[in-house]
C-alpha positions in Angstrom: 85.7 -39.3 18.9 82.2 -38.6 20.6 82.2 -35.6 18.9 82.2 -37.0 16.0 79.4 -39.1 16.4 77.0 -36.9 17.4 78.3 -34.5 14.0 77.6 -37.6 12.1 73.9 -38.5 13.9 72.7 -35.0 13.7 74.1 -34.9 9.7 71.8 -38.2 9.3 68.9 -36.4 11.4 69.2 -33.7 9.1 69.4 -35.8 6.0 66.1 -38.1 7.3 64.2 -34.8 7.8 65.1 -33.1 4.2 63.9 -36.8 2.9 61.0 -36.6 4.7 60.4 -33.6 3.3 60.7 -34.0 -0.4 58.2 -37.3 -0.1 55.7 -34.9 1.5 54.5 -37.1 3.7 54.3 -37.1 7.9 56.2 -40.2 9.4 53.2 -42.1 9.8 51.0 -41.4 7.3 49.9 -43.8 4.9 51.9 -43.5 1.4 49.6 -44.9 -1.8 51.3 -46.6 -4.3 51.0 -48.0 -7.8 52.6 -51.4 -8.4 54.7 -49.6 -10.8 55.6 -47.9 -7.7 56.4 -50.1 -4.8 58.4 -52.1 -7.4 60.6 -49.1 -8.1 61.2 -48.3 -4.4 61.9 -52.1 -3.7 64.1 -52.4 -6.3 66.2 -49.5 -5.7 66.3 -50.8 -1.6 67.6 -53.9 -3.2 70.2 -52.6 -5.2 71.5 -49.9 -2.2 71.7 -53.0 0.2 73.4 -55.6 -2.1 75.6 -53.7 -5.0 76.0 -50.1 -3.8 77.0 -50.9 -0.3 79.5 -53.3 -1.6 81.0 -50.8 -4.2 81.2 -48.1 -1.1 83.0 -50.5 1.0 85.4 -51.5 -1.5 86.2 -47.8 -2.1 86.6 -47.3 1.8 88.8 -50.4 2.0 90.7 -48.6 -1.0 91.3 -45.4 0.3 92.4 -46.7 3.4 94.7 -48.7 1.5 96.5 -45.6 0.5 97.6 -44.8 4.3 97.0 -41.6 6.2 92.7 -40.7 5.9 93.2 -37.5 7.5 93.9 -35.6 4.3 92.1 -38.4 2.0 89.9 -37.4 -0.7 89.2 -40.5 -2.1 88.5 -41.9 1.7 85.9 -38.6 2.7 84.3 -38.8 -1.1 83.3 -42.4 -0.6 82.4 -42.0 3.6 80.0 -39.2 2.3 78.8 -41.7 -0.2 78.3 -44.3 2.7 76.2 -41.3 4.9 73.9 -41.1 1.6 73.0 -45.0 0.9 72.5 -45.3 4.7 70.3 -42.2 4.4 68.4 -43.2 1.4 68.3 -47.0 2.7 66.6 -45.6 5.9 64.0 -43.2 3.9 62.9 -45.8 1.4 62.6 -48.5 4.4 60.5 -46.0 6.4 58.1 -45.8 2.7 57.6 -49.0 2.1 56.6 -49.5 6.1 54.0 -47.2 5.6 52.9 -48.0 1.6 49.6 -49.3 0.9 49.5 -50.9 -2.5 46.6 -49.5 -5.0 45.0 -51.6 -6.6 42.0 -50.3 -9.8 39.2 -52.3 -9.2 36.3 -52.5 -12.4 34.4 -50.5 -10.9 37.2 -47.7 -11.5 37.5 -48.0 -15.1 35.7 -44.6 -16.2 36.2 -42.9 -13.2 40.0 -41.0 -12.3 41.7 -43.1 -9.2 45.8 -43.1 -8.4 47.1 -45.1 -10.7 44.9 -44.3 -14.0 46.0 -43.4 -17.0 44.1 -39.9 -18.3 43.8 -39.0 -21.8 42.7 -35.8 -22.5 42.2 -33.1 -24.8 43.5 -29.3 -24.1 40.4 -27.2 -25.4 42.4 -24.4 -26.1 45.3 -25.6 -27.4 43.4 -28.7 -29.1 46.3 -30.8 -28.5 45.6 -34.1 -26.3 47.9 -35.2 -23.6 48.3 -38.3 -21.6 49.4 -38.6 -17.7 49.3 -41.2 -15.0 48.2 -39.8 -11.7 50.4 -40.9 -9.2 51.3 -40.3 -5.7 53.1 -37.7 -4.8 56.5 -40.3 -4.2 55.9 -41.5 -7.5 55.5 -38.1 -9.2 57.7 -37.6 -12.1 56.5 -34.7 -14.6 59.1 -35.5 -17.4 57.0 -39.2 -17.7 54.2 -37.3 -17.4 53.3 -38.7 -13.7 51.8 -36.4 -12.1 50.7 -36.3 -8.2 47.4 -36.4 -7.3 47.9 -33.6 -5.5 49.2 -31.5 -7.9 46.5 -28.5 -9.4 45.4 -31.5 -12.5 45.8 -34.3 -10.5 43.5 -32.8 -7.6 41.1 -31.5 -10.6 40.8 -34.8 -12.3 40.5 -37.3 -9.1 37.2 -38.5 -9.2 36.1 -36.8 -12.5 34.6 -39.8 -15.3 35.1 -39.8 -19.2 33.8 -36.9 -21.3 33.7 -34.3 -17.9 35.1 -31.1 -19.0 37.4 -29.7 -16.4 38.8 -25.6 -15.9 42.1 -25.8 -14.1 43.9 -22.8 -12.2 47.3 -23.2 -12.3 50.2 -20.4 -11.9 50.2 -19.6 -16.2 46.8 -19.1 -15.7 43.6 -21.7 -16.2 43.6 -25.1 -18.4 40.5 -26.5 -19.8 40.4 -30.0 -20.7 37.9 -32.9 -21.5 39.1 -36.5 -20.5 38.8 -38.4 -23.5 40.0 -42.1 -21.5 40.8 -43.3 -18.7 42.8 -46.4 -18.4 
């Protein structure tokens, strides 16, 4: 039975350092967020304390229901589950610790902080484009939230309306002009 524990505390170690890993932050560094952003990581804290450990439970409590867990699917499926939440519950915890809230002050209005809105216009392509730069937590490319310490994000930080800005990235260099910033 000891055994077992120290399988499932290394599994969790190993979990907590993978999550560590994809926020791209050390344990104690400080973690800038948007609003948007420390209200997403709340809410999901929220929801994997209050409704998904319930639902796991209630599988559990299921599953044992069914008798022997040694060869139980449905009883390892939802344990696994359980190792997850408890993981995730841990990692967001651990965020929100170390979060700093980001606020724009007016002073911030032309100039590219976390948390602005960019408008811009692709020279080359003369197409415009729109992103939010974000942390790197709150990245999410497909919303077009990019980190500000991706290749744009890093170019833009800083930068005011009407700059002009060469980007290297891997399929080669970008060229924009920031046409807002919100």
């Amino acid at each position: 039975m000891a055994n077992t524990k120290k399988t499932e505390h290394i599994n969790a170690e190993e979990l907590e350092n993978e999550q560590t890993a994809v926020e791209g932050t050390e344990y104690n560094e400080e973690l800038l967020l948007t609003r948007d952003g420390m209200d997403k990581l709340e809410q999901e804290l929220h929801n994997l304390k209050t409704v998904k450990r319930k639902e796991i439970a209630d599988r559990i409590k299921e599953a044992i229901s069914f008798g022997d867990i040694t060869d139980n699917a449905e009883y390892e499926d939802a344990k696994n589950e359980q190792a997850f939440v408890e993981g995730r519950i841990i990692t967001l915890e651990k965020m929100l610790r170390r979060a700093r809230l980001l606020e724009k002050s007016d002073e911030d209005d032309h100039h590219v902080v976390i948390g602005s809105t960019v408008k811009l216009k692709d020279l080359d392509m003369d197409q415009e484009e729109q992103y939010t730069i974000v942390s790197t937590a709150e990245a999410d490319p497909a919303a077009k939230k990019i980190s500000n310490e991706s290749p744009v994000g890093k170019a833009l930080i800083g930068r005011t309306i009407g700059d002009q800005v060469e980007i290297k990235v891997p399929a080669g260099t970008l060229k924009y002009k920031i046409e807002a910033v919100d």
